[in-house]
Each structure stands twice: as structure tokens, then as C-alpha cells.
N, C-alpha and C positions, 0 to 999 in steps of 0.2 A: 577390821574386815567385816563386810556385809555379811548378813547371815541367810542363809539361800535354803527352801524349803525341800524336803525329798524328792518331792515328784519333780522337781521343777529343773534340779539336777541331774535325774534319769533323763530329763527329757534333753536340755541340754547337752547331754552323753549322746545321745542317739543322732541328735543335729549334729554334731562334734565329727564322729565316725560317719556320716552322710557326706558332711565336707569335707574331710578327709580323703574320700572316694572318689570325691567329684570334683577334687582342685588339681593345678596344674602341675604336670608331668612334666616339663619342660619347656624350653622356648617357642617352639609350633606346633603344643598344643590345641586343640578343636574346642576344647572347653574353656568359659569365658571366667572362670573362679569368680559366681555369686556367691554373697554371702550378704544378707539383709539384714542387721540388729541381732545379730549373733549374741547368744548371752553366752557365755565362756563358764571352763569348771573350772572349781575349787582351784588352789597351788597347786602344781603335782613336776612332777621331775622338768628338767630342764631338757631333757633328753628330746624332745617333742618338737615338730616342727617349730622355725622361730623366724624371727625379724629384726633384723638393726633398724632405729629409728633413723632417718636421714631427713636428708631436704631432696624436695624434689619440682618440677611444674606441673601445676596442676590446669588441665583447660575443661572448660564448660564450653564447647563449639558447636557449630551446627552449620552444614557446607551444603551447598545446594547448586546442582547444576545450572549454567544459563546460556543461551545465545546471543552472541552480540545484534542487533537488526536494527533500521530505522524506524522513528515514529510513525505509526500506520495509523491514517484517517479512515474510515469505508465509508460509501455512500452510497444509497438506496433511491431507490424509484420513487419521486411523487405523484406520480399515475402509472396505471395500468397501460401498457403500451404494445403494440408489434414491433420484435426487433426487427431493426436492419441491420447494422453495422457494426462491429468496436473500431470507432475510430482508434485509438492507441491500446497497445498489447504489452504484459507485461515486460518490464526493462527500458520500456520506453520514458521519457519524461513529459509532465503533462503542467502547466501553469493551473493557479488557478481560478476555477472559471470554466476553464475549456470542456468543451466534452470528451468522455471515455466509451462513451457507449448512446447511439442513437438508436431511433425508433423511428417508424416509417412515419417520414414528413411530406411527404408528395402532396398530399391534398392542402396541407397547411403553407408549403413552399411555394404553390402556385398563385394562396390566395395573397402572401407578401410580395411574388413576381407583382401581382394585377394593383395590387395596392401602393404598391412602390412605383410603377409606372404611371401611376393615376397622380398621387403628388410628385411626380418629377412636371409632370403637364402643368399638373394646377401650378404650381412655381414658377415655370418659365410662362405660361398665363400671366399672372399676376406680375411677374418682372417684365413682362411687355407693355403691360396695360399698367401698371404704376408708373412707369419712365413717359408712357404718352401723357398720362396724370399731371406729370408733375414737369413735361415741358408744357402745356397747355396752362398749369400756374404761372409758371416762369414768366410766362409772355404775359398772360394778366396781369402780372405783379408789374412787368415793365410796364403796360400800355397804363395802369392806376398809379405808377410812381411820374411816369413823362406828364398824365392831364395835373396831377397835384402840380408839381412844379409849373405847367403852363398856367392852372387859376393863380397862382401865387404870384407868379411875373403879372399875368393881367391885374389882379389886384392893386398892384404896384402901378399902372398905368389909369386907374382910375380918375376920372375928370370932376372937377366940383358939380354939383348937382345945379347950378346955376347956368354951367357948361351949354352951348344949345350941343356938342358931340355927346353930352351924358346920354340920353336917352337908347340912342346909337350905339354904346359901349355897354349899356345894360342889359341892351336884349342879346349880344353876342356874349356876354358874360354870363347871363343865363343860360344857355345853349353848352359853352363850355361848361360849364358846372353839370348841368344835368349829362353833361358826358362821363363828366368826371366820377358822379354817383354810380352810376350804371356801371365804370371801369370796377369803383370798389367793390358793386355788387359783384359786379361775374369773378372778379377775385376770389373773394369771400366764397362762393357758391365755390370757386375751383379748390380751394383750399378744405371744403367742407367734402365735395366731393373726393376727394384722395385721401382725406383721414377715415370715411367711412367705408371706403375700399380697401383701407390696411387694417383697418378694426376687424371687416368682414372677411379678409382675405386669412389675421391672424386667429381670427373664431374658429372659421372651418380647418386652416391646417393645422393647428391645434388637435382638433378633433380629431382630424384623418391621421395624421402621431399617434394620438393615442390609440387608436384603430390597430396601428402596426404597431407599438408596445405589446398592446395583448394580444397581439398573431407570435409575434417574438415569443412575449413570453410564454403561451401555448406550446410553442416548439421548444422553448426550455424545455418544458414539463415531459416533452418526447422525450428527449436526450438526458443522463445522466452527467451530471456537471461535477468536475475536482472541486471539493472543496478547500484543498491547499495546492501548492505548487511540490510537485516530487517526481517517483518514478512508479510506475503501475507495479504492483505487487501481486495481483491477484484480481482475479475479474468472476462473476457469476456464472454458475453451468446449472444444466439439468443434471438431477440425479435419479436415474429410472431404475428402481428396485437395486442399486450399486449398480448400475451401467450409467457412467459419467459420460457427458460431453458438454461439450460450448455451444450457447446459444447460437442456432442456425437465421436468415431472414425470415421472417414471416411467424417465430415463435411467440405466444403473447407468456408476455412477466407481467405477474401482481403488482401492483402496487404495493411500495415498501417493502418490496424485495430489495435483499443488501446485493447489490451488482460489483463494485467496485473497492477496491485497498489500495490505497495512493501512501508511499512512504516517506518521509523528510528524511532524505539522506543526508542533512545538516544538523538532524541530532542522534546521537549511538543511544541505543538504550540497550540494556540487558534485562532479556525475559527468561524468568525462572518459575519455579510452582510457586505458588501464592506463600508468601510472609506478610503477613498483618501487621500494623502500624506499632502492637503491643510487641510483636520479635524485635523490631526493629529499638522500639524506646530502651527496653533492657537488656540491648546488646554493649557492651566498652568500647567494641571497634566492629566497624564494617568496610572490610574492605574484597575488591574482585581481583582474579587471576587470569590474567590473559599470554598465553605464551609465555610462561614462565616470569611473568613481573607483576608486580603489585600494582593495581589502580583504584584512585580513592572513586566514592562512586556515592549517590545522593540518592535514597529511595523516593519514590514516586506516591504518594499514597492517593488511593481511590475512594469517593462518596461513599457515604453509605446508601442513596440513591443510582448509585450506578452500580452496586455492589449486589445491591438486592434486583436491580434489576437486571444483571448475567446469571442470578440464581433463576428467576422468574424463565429465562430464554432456555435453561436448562444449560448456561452454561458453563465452562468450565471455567474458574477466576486463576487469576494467573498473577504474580511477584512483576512490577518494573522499576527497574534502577537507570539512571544516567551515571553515564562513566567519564571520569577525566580523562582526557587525550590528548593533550594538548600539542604533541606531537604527531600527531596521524599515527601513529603505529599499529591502530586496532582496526582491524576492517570488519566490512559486515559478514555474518557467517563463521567469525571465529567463534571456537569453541572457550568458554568460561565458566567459572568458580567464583560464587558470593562466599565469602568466610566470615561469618554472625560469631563473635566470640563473645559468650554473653559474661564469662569469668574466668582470670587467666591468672595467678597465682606463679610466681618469681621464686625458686627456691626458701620455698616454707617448708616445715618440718612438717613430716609424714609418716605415717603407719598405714600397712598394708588395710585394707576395709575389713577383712576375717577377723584383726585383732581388735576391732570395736565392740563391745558387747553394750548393751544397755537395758537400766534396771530402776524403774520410778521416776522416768524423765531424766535419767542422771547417763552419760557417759563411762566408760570403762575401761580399762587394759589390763593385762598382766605381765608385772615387769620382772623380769630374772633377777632375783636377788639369793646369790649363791649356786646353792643347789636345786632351786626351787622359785615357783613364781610367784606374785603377791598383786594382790588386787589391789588398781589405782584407780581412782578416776580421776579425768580429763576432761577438757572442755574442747569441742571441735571445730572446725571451722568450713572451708569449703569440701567438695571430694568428689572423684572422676569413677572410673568403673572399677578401680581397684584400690584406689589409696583414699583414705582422708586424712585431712591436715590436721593438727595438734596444735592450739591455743596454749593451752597449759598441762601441765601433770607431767611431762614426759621430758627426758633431754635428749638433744641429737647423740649418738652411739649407744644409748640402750637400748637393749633388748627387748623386745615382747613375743608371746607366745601369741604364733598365727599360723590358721590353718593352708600356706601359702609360702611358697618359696621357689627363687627362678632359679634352674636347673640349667649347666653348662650346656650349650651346644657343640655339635661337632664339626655343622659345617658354618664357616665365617665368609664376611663380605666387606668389603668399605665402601662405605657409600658414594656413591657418584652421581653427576647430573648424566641427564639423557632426554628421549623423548617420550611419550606415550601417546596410541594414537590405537581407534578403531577401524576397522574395513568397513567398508559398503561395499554391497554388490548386486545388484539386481538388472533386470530388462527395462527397456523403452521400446518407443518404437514412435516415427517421425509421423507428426500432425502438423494438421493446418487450421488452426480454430479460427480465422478470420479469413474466409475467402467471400470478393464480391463478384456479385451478378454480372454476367455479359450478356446484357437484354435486347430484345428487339426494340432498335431504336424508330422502328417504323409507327408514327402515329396514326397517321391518315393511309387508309386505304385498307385491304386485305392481304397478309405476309401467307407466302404457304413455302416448308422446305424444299428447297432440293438434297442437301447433301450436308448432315455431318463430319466435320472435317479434322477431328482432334480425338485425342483418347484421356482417359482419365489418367492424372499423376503424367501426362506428356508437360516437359519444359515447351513455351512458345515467347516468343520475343513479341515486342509492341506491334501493332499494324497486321498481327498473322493474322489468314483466316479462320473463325470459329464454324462457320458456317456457311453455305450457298443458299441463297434464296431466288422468289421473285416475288413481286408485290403486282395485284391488280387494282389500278384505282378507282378511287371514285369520283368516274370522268364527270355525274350529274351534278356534283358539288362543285368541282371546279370551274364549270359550266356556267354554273350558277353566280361564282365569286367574280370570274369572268365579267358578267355582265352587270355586275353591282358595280365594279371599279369603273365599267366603260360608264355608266351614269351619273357615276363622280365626279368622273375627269371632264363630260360635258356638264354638270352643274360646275365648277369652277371655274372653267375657260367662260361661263357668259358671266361668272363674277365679277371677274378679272378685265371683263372688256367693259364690264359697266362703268369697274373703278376701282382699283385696289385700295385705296386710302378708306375711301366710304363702304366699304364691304371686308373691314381686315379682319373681324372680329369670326366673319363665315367662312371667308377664304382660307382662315387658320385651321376650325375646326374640320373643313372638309380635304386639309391636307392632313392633317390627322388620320381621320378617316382612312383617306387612300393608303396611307403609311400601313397599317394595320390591314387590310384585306391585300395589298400586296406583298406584306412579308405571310400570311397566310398559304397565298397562293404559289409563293417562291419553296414554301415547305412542304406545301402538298403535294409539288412537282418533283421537289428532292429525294422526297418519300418514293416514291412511282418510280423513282433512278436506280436504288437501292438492290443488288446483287450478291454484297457480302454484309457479314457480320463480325468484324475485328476485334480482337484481344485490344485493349485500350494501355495495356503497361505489358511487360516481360513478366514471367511468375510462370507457377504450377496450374496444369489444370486438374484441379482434383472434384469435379464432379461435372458430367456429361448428360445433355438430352436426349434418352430414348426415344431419337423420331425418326422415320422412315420418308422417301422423296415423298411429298402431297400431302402434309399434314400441317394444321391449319397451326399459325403460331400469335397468336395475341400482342399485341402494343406492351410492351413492358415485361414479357414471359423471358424467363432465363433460361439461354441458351447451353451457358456452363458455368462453371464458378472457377476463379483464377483466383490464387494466392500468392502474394509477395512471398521469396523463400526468405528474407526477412523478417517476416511476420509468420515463420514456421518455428516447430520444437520438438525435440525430445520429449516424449511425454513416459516420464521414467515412474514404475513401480516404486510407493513408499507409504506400506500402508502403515509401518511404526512413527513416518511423519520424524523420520530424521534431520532430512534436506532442508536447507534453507537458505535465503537469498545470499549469494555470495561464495558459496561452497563451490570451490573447483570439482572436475569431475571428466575423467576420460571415457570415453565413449567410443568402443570396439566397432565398425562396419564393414560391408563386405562393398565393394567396388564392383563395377561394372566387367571387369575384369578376373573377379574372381578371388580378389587376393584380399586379406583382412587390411586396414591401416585402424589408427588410434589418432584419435581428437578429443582436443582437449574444450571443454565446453563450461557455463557457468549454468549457476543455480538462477531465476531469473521471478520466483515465485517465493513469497514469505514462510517461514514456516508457522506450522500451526500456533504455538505460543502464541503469536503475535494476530492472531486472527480470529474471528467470532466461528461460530460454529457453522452458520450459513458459506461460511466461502473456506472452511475444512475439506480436504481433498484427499485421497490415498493415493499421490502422486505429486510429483514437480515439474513444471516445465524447465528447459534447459535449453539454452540459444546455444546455435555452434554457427561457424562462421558461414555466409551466402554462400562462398563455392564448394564447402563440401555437402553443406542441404542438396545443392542442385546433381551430385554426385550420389549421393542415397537415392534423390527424387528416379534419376535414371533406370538404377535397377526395379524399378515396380510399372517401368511402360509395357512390356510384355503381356499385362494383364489388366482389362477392365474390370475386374472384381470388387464388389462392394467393399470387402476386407482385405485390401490387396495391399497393405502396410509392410514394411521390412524393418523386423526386432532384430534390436540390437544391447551390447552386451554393455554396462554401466559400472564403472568403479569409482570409488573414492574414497578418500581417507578423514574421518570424523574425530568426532573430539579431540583434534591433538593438542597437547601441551608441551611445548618445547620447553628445554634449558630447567627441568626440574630433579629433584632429588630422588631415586627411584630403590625401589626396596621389594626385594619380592616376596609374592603373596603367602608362602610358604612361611616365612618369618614373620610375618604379622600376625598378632592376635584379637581379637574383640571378645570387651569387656562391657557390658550394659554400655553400648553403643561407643565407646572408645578404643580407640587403637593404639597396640604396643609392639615395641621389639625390646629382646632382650641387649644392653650395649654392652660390648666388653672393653674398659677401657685399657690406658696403656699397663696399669700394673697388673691386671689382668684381675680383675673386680667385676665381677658381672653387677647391674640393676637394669631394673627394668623400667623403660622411660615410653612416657608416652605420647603422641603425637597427632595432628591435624591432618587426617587422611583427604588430599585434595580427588583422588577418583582412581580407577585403575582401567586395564585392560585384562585380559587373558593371563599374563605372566607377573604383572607388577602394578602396586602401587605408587604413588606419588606425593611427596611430603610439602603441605601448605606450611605446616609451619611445627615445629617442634626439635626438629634433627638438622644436623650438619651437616655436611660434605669432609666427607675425612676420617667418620667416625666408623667407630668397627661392630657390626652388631653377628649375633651368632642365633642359633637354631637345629633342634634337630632333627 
């Protein structure tokens, strides 16, 4: 026996009786029985708390919640731009390439109209004047292939030079030959001529390409482009002091502003809080829980360049795993569990953790022999928040003295599968984040109102009126265009009488000409016709022009702003950022009528996990179907009010896990972070076993892995 110092004995007395005090009362006790390098007294009576050595499992785990979501790409502004539009809204699917979000291209649209019509000209130019080109060779080529063949025949009929017809057959052989020359030459010259009209013809439209390339690509730069093919997840808003919205037309965004989340809904991933590439190496098993089943799942690890660069944006880093499915089973928005088991131990022999003491790097026990205990030591091995395992010094059914013992309960359960699952509950209330302009399509002239004709939040169908106008024109312009065209049409007609063939080249140009000041003067006319101002699709009007009859309205000013109820939502309260793509969710409204009804809607925006901080939201959009939008939209026509919204009442049921083992909360206990129940088995043996808590609600937890179905556990 080791020989242990006074003080050192008082002291371990004092720890002794501390632990004593502070260990567990029974099965659903609130205290977790620490006990750290306990050094133990002396032998002393057997009578004193104690322990059967047994076998037991031991787990090293570590569970972390996750959401199932697709791969989310974002994409940011390469210039600073004025919005116009989202072309596509979240839920929607986008290729990619396409745009999700443009910026006012009018000045740039017009200058690819003019550009694009200019080599549509120059083309059929050039396709007219190459075909003349190259019949005007063809006939060359004939008229120099017939004289070759004709000196060739004459050659053939050449006379001896002794001949008195030589002389006679020489000077006409002359004559043809220098025909012949001159055929090759105009050939030649025609063949030189049309390659240096394709050479110059393929210089300049070259060039004018390239011209439209970079108007193109300038208008990329407008618009945000997918950089994959997926479903819109999330788009960019202002955020004014926490008052959010969606970018309106006319707003300017920075450049490198992150605007858009596009997801691959053809790969699952599961996002949880951040595990390092080091959790993951010294784990034995990693697997996820989705609805009560096991799935194998492959972590995702992230640079350390991209790692330091979400610290740099102040952002939050976050765990992603891919998950096997090879069945579809998992959809996006279900609720999941990673289980990291970094050491899991199979019925090895164990003693409570109170009965370890240690002393000079050396392990310890105290084993009952007789009346009385005796100091062993042991060599240990792994150990959970209550047990550690025994290598050697001890045999299973002895005794040791520990400050620790599970006490019968009174009330019992057997365990059973079931479900678990959280509420949500909060407000929305129905928006339109992408509504577009219904503009004065009047170019030419001066527009002034007569009559507004719609309210805000009014449904209107295709073709209704937005508005009464009249347009006054500008008869000196048209006057003018007038008489330009009449001296066109007289320059023409004397071209034409001169001689189409020898003047096609002017005659072209000045039907061009005409072409272009009469489609001018056909619009300027059109304009000057112009009485109303129609809805162009069916939708909402959710915002209206403050104008009175006689006020002056500009080329291009918006009259009101119309929204597809398609392109409407829910815009539900979530500032704990629970929701996320996928999540079903009933949504309570009041009817036109008066009476509540219940629809059922989906989540249609990513949740946070899966998203940078820039497009973090304290909210989720939610689609519900076009005819009950348009049925909400109803009840809020009574009133043009800037805030004239109708909240509504939002439920749903979160993290649930079906088909799991449940145990409630009152029988479980935590121990330096692991969890136990006491079991009673059939001979009526109590131990205490302990197990892989997968998560709880209000009433119960739920068993990842440790416990059975069937087995009887107690508490009091």
C-alpha cells in the first residue's frame, strides 16, 4: 500500500465528503456527479458508498444540428448600376448565363437597336453587291474561257507562212488574241475586284461585331448573370437602419454588391455550425439523421483562403456535408443530425469515474476485500462523463468504493419510437418585391393626364385602363419629316426614270432613307392617337401616380407599377432565421368575406446557414398558390394607403424527426456533456447506461444511438 501524507488525507476527506454531497440522489437527478482525479482515503469500512465493476459502452460523440439545402452559388455586381428589374424571383429556376437581375439598359439597348440595324444593312448591302460581283465574273470567266478556245481553234487553222492567205489569217489572229488578252484582263481585274470587296466587306463587319460584342457585353455588366443553372434562393435588398425591402427601379447598387443565391437542386448538402477538417479526421464514424434513418454523408472541407476570407467579411463560417440519397427520400428543409463519434467502446469493463483516484502519474482504486477496502492500481483506458474503462487491476464483479450509486426509480417507461418536432409561429404579411412600370409609351409629342383610373393593390386583367390621356403634337416636326420624305420620293423617281440598273447603288440608299423617315412619321402619328394607357399583363397594382387632370407626364414616367401574383409572397417574421427553403408552412387569411381559411405555402428563400451575411434576412419569403394571392390581394382595395398590407398568421412544424426512440426529459441526466438514463432490466438490476442524445423538444428527448426500443428505464 502506498503511503499518503497527513495533510494530503485531510484533504482528500474534505473532497470525499464534498462529493458525497454533491453526487447523485437518484435517476433524475439535476446533478451531473463530477468527480476529476479524485484521490481516495485510506481502506475504511465496506459500508460506504460502492460499485460493481461491470462492462459497459462507452461513446466520445459530438451531434450537431443541420439543414438539408441545395448547393448555393451568389453572385455580385461587376458594376455599379440603376436597377430595373429581377427578371427571376426566388423559386423560380434560372440556367446558367441568364440574368436574375437587370439594370437600366435603355441607353445601351438603343445603341444595339442602331447597331444591329446598321449591319443588318451593311449585309444585305454586301449580299447584293457580291452576287452583282460575281455574276459580272461569271460572264468574264465565260467571255475569256469562249476567246481561249476560239485562238486555240484558230491556231489550228493556221496556213504556212508561204501561204499568200497567211498574211490575212495573221492580222485577224492578232485582233482575236488581243481580244482574248483583254477578256483575261477584265477577268482578272473582276476577280480582284470581289475579293477586295470580301476582304473589305469581312474588315469592317468584323469590326462592327466587335462594336456589338462590347455593347453586349456592357449590358452584361448591367445585369447580374447565374453563374450556374438552379432555383433562385435569395436575391439582394436594402437594409435602412433594419427596415428591409427589395430593390425598387431606379435604385443605384455598388458594385460588388452580392445580389443574388442560385441553388443546385441536384446536389443535398447539409449545413451545420462549423466542424474543421481536424473534428472530422479524428472521428471513427460520421454519419447524418434524417427522419429517423441513417445516412452516410462526405464533409465538404473549405480553403484556408476562403476560410480567412468569411473571417475578413466578418462572417460567420459554417460545417457542409453531402449526403447519400440515393433514393430521394430527403428533401430540402428537412430537419438533420451529424453524429461525429470520435470513440465508441463495445462492452469493456468499467468503474464509475468517482472511483479513480490518482497519485504520481499512477492510476487507482479501492477494491473490497472482506470487511474493508485496499488500494489497487489500474491502468485506464477511454471514459465518458461518468465511467472510465479498466485495462487492467480490476475484474468484472468486484467491488470498488465510489463516491456514486444509481438509485431505484419510481416512475418506469419502455421505450418507444415516436416523433419529435418544434412549432413555429409568427406573422407575414403579402408583398410584391418585383413589380414593373406601366410607362408613358408616348415618345413624340407632349402627354398631359386626364384621369387616373386604378387604385393601389386593385387586380386588373391585360388591356385595362391605367390611365386617360391626350398627347399634343409636334405638328412643326412632323411638317418637317413631311417634306423631307416628299424630296426623296422626287429624288428617286428621276433615278428610276434615268435607269435602275446604272443608279442601283442610290436608288438603294434612298429607299433606305425613305424607309426610316416614314416609319418615324408613322410613330409620330401613332403617338398623337394615344388616349389610354393599358396594363400590358393581368397582376396587382400595387403602386399608383399621384396626378390630377393637366399634369404634365414625360416619355417613359410610370404610371403605376403592376405585379404578377406569381411573382408575390409571404413575407413571414424570422428573425431567429429558422425557415428555410423547403419547409412547409400554413398560413391563416381573412377573405373578402370575412371568414379565416388556412393555405398551405412553401419556404422559397434559403436559410441563413447557407448564405453570406450580405443577403441574411430576418425573414422568409413563402409562395402560395396565384388564386388565393389574388384573394388576399382583394381585401386591401378599400384603401390607397401607403401601408395598406393584410397580416397574416404563419405556422409550422420544425425540426421534426420521425420514427425515433424517445425518452423523456425528466429521466435523463448530463454528465460533463453526456447523457444517461437509468435501465432496469428484466431481473430487475438497475445500471446506468448511457447514450447519443440526437436533440429534444419541450417533453423529450431522442436517442441517436445507445438504447433500444423495448427496454425499461426508471426515474424519480
Amino acid at each position: 500500500m502506498k503511503s499518503h501524507s497527513f495533510s494530503k488525507k485531510i484533504y482528500a476527506m474534505i473532497l470525499s465528503f464534498a462529493l458525497a454531497a454533491a453526487s447523485l440522489t437518484g435517476c433524475a437527478s439535476d446533478d451531473d456527479g463530477r468527480n476529476d482525479d479524485i484521490t481516495l482515503l485510506d481502506p475504511v469500512s465496506v459500508s460506504v458508498s460502492s460499485e460493481v465493476v461491470s462492462r459497459r459502452d462507452i461513446y466520445n460523440a459530438k451531434v450537431v444540428s443541420a439543414i438539408v439545402c441545395p448547393k448555393v452559388t451568389e453572385g455580385s455586381f461587376e458594376r455599379s448600376i440603376n436597377f430595373s428589374s429581377y427578371v427571376k424571383m426566388p423559386g423560380e429556376f434560372v440556367e446558367s448565363g441568364d440574368p436574375v437581375i437587370t439594370g437600366d439598359t435603355k441607353a445601351i439597348d438603343k445603341q444595339i437597336k442602331e447597331l444591329t440595324k446598321s449591319i443588318r444593312k451593311m449585309e444585305t448591302n454586301y449580299n447584293e453587291t457580291i452576287a452583282d460581283l460575281r455574276k459580272d465574273e461569271e460572264e468574264k470567266k465565260a467571255t475569256y474561257e469562249w476567246d481561249e478556245e476560239f485562238i486555240k481553234d484558230l491556231e489550228g487553222q493556221a496556213p504556212e507562212k508561204a501561204d499568200p492567205k497567211y498574211e490575212e489569217w495573221k492580222a485577224y489572229f492578232d485582233y482575236r488574241d488581243a481580244l482574248y488578252r483583254d477578256s483575261i484582263m477584265a477577268y482578272e481585274w473582276a476577280k480582284l475586284e470581289r475579293k477586295e470587296t470580301e476582304e473589305q466587306y469581312n474588315l469592317e463587319h468584323s469590326y462592327q461585331l466587335s462594336k456589338l460584342n462590347e455593347l453586349n457585353r456592357q449590358k452584361n455588366e448591367l445585369m447580374l448573370l447565374s453563374e450556374v443553372s438552379g432555383e433562385v434562393v435569395a436575391l439582394g435588398f436594402w437594409n435602412y437602419n433594419n427596415y428591409i425591402r427589395y430593390y425598387e427601379p431606379g435604385d443605384y447598387i455598388n458594385k460588388n454588391t452580392v445580389g443574388v443565391a442560385v441553388g443546385d437542386t441536384s446536389i443535398k448538402q447539409l449545413r451545420c455550425e462549423f466542424v474543421s477538417q481536424g473534428d472530422v479526421n479524428k472521428a471513427q464514424d460520421i454519419y447524418a439523421i434524417v427522419n429517423g434513418k441513417r445516412y452516410e454523408v462526405q464533409y465538404q472541407s473549405m480553403s484556408t483562403e476562403e476560410y480567412k476570407k468569411l473571417l475578413e467579411k466578418n462572417d460567420v463560417v459554417y460545417g457542409t456535408f453531402t449526403i447519400d440519397d440515393p433514393l430521394g427520400e430527403v428533401n430540402f428543409g428537412d430537419y438533420a443530425v451529424i453524429v461525429m463519434i470520435n470513440e465508441m467502446k463495445k462492452g469493456v469493463l468499467c468503474v464509475p469515474n468517482s472511483a479513480v483516484g490518482t497519485a504520481n502519474g499512477e492510476s487507482y482504486v479501492y477494491v473490497a476485500e472482506g470487511e474493508s477496502y485496499k488500494e489497487r492500481t489500474i491502468r485506464t483506458g477511454a471514459s465518458d462523463g461518468a465511467y472510465t474503462e479498466v485495462l487492467s487491476g480490476v475484474e468484472e464483479g468486484e467491488v470498488v468504493k465510489a463516491d456514486f450509486h444509481v438509485k431505484n426509480g419510481a416512475r418506469t417507461t419502455t421505450l418507444q419510437r415516436g416523433s419529435i418536432s418544434n412549432k413555429f409561429t409568427s406573422s407575414g404579411y403579402l408583398y410584391y418585391p418585383s413589380p414593373k412600370r406601366i410607362e408613358n409609351p408616348v415618345e413624340y409629342g407632349i402627354t398631359y393626364i386626364d384621369e387616373i383610373c386604378v387604385k393601389r393593390y386593385q387586380e386588373v386583367i391585360e388591356g385595362q385602363v391605367i390611365a386617360r390621356v391626350h398627347v399634343v403634337p409636334d405638328q412643326i416636326e412632323i411638317d418637317r419629316n413631311d417634306r423631307q420624305l416628299l424630296r426623296l420620293n422626287q429624288r428617286l423617281a428621276e433615278l428610276v426614270e434615268k435607269g435602275e440598273e446604272e443608279n442601283k447603288a442610290q436608288i438603294r440608299d434612298l429607299r433606305e432613307q425613305i424607309a426610316d423617315v416614314s416609319e418615324l412619321l408613322t410613330d409620330m402619328r401613332n403617338d398623337a392617337k394615344v388616349t389610354e394607357i393599358v396594363a400590358f399583363s393581368g397582376g396587382i397594382i400595387t403602386d399608383v401616380l399621384d396626378a390630377e387632370a393637366g399634369d404634365l407626364l414625360k416619355s417613359g414616367d410610370a404610371v403605376a407599377r403592376l405585379s404578377d401574383e406569381s411573382s408575390s409572397f409571404i413575407v413571414v417574421q424570422d428573425e431567429d432565421k429558422k425557415l428555410s427553403k423547403g419547409n412547409k408552412v400554413n398560413v391563416t387569411y381573412t377573405g373578402p368575406d370575412g371568414n379565416k381559411a388556412v393555405v398551405e405555402g412553401e419556404v422559397v428563400t434559403a436559410n441563413a446557414m447557407t448564405l453570406s451575411k450580405d443577403l441574411q434576412a430576418d425573414f422568409a419569403l413563402v409562395r402560395l398558390p396565384a388564386d388565393v394571392v389574388a384573394i388576399i390581394s382583394g381585401t386591401n382595395q378599400d384603401s390607397s394607403g401607403w401601408w395598406n398590407i393584410t397580416w397574416l398568421e404563419v405556422e409550422a412544424t420544425l425540426r421534426s424527426m420521425d420514427n425515433v426512440i424517445l425518452i423523456p426529459k425528466s429521466a435523463v441526466y448530463e454528465v460533463k456533456g453526456s447523457t444517461y438514463v437509468t435501465v432496469r432490466d428484466d431481473n430487475g438490476a438497475l445500471r446506468m447506461v448511457s447514450f447519443i442524445a440526437g436533440g429534444s423538444d419541450l417533453e423529450n428527448y431522442w436517442v441517436a444511438e445507445g438504447l433500444e426500443e423495448g427496454m425499461t428505464i426508471c426515474w424519480e
